[in-house]
BANUDO-30416 format. One line per field, with one value per residue: residue number from 0; residue in three letters; x, y, z of N, C-alpha, C in turn. Coordinates in pm, 1 decimal, decimal comma. Layout:
resi = NUM | ...
resn = ALA | ...
n.c1 = X | ...
n.c2 = Y | ...
n.c3 = Z | ...
ca.c1 = X | ...
ca.c2 = Y | ...
ca.c3 = Z | ...
c.c1 = X | ...
c.c2 = Y | ...
c.c3 = Z | ...
END
This chain:
resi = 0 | 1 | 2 | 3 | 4 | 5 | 6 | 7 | 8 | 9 | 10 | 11 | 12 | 13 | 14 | 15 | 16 | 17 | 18 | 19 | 20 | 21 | 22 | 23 | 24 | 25 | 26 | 27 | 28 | 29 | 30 | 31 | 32 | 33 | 34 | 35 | 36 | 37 | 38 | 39 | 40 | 41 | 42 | 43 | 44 | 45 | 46 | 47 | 48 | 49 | 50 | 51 | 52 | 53 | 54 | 55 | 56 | 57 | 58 | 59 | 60 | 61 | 62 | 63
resn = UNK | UNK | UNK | UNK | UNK | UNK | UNK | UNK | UNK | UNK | UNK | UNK | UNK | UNK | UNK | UNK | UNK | UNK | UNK | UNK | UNK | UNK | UNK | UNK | UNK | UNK | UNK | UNK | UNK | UNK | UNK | UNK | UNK | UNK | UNK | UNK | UNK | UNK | UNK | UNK | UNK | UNK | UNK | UNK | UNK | UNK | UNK | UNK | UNK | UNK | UNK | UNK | UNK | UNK | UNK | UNK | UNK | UNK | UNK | UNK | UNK | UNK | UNK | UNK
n.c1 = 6982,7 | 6861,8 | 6544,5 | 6583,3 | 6854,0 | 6864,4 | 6776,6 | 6996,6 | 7138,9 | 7281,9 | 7248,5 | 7039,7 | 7090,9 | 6946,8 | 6829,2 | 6777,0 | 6639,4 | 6418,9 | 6310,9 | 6226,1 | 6065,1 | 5876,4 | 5844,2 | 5902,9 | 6199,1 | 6218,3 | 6057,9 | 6125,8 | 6394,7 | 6336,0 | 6210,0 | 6410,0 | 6571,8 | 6429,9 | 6466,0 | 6318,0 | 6387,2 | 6354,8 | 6554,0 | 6726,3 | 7045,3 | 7380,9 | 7654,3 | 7981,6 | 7867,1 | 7679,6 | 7329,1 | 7147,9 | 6935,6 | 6920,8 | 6821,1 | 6735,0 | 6644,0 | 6432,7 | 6281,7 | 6239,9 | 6037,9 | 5865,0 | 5732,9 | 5618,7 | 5476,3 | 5296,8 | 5168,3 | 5221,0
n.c2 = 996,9 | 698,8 | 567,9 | 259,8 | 216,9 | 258,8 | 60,0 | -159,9 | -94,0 | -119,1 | 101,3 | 402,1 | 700,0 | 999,5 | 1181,3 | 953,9 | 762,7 | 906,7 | 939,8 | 650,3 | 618,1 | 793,5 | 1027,3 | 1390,9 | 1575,6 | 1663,8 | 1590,4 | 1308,1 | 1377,4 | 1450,9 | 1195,3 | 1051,4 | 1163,8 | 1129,5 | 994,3 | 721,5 | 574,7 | 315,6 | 148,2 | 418,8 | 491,9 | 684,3 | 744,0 | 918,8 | 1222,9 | 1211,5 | 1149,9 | 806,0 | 565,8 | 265,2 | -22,2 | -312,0 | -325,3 | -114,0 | -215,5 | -419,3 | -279,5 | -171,0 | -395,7 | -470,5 | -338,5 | -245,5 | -483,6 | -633,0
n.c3 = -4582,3 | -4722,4 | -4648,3 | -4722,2 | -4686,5 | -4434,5 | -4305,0 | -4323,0 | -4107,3 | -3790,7 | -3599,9 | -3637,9 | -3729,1 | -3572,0 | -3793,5 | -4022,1 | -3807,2 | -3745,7 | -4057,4 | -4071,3 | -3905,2 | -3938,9 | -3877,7 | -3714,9 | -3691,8 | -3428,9 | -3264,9 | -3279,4 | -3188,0 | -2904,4 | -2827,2 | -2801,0 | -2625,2 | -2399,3 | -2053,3 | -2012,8 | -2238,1 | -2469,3 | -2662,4 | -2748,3 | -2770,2 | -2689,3 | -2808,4 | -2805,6 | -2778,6 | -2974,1 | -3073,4 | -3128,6 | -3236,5 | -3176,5 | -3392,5 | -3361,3 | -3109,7 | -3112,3 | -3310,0 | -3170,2 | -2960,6 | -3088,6 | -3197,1 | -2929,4 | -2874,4 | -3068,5 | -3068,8 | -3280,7
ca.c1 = 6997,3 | 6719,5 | 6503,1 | 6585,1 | 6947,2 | 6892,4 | 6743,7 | 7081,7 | 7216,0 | 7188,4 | 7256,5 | 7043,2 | 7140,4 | 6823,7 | 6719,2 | 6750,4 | 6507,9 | 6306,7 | 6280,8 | 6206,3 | 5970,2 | 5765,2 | 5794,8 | 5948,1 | 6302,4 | 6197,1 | 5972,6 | 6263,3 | 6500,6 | 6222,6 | 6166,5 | 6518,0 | 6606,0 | 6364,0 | 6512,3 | 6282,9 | 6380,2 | 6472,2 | 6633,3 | 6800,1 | 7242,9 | 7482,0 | 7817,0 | 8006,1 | 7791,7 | 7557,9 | 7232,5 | 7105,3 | 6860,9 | 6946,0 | 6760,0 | 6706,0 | 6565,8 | 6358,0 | 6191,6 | 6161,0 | 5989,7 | 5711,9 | 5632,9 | 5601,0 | 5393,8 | 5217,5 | 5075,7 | 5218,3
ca.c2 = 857,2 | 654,6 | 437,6 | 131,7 | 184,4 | 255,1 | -108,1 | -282,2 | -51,9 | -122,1 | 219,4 | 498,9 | 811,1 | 1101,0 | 1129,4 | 802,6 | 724,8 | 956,4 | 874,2 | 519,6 | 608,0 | 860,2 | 1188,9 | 1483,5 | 1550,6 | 1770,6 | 1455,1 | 1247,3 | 1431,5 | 1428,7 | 1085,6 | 1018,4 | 1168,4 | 1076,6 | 897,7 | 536,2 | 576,1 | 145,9 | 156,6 | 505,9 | 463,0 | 763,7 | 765,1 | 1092,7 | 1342,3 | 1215,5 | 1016,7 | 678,1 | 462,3 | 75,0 | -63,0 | -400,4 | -245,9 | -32,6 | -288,5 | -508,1 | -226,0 | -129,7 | -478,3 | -503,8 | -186,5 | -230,9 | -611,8 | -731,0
ca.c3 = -4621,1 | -4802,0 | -4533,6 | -4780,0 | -4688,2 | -4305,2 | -4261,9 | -4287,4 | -3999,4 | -3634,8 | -3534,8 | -3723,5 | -3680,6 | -3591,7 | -3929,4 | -4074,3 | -3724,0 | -3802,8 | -4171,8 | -4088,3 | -3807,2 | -3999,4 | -3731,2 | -3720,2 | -3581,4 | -3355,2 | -3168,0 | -3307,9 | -3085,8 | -2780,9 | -2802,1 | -2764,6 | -2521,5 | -2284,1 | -1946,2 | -2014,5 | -2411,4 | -2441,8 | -2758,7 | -2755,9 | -2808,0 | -2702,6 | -2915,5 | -2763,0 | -2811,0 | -3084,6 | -3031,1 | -3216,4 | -3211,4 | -3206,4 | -3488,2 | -3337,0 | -2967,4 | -3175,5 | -3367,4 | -3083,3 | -2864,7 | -3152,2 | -3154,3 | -2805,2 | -2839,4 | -3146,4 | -3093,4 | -3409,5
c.c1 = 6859,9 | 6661,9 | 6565,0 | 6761,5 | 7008,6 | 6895,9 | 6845,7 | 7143,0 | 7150,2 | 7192,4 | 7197,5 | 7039,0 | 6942,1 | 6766,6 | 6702,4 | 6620,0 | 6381,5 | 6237,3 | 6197,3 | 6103,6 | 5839,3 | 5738,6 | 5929,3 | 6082,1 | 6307,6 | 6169,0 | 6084,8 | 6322,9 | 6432,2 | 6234,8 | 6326,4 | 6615,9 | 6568,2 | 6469,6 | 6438,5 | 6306,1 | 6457,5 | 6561,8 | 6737,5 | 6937,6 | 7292,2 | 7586,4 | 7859,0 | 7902,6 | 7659,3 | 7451,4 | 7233,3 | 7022,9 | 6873,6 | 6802,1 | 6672,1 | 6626,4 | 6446,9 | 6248,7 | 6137,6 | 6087,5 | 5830,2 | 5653,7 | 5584,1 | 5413,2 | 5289,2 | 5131,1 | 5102,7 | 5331,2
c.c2 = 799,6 | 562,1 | 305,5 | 94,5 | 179,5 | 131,9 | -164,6 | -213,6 | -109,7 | 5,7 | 338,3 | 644,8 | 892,5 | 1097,4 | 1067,6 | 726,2 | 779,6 | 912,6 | 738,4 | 535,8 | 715,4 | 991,7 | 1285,5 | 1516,6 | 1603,5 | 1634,2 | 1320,3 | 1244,8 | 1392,3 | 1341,6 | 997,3 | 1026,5 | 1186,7 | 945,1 | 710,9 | 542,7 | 409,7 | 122,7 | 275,4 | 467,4 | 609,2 | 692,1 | 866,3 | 1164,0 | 1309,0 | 1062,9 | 920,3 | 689,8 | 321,2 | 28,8 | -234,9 | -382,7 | -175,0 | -118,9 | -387,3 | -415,9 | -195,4 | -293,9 | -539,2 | -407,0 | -162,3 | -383,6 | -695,2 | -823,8
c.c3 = -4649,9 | -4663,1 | -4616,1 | -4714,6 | -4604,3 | -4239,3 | -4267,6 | -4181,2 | -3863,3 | -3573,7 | -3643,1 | -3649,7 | -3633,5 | -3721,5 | -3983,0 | -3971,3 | -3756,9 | -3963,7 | -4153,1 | -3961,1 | -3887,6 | -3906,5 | -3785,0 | -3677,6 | -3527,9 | -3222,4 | -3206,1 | -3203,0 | -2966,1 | -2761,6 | -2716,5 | -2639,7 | -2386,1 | -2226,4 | -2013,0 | -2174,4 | -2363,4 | -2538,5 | -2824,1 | -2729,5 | -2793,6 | -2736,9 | -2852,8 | -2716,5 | -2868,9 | -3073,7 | -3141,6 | -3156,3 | -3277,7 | -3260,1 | -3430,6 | -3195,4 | -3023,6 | -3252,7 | -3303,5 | -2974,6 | -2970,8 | -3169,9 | -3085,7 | -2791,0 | -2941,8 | -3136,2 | -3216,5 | -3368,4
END
């Protein structure tokens, strides 16, 4: 999926995160499923990352 077309989701899947984070899905995956992950989402089986948690944690984390 294109990053342009992940931004209206709140839930992007692994590679749409990745895409829109700029990493690998290897460190993708990692990141995710770290215990303190704040914006990580299980569905069943299959991870997310909440789009709105996610953007409020890098700019917690980035200062902007």
């Amino acid at each position: 999926m294109k990053t342009e077309q992940a931004i209206g989701k709140r839930l992007l899947t692994v590679k749409d995160y990745c895409e829109y984070m700029s990493i690998g899905e290897t460190v993708g995956r990692r990141l995710l499923k770290a215990p303190n992950c704040p914006y990580a989402c299980r569905v069943g089986g299959r991870m997310f990352a909440d789009k709105v948690k996610l953007d409020k944690w890098i700019d917690q984390n980035t200062g902007i």
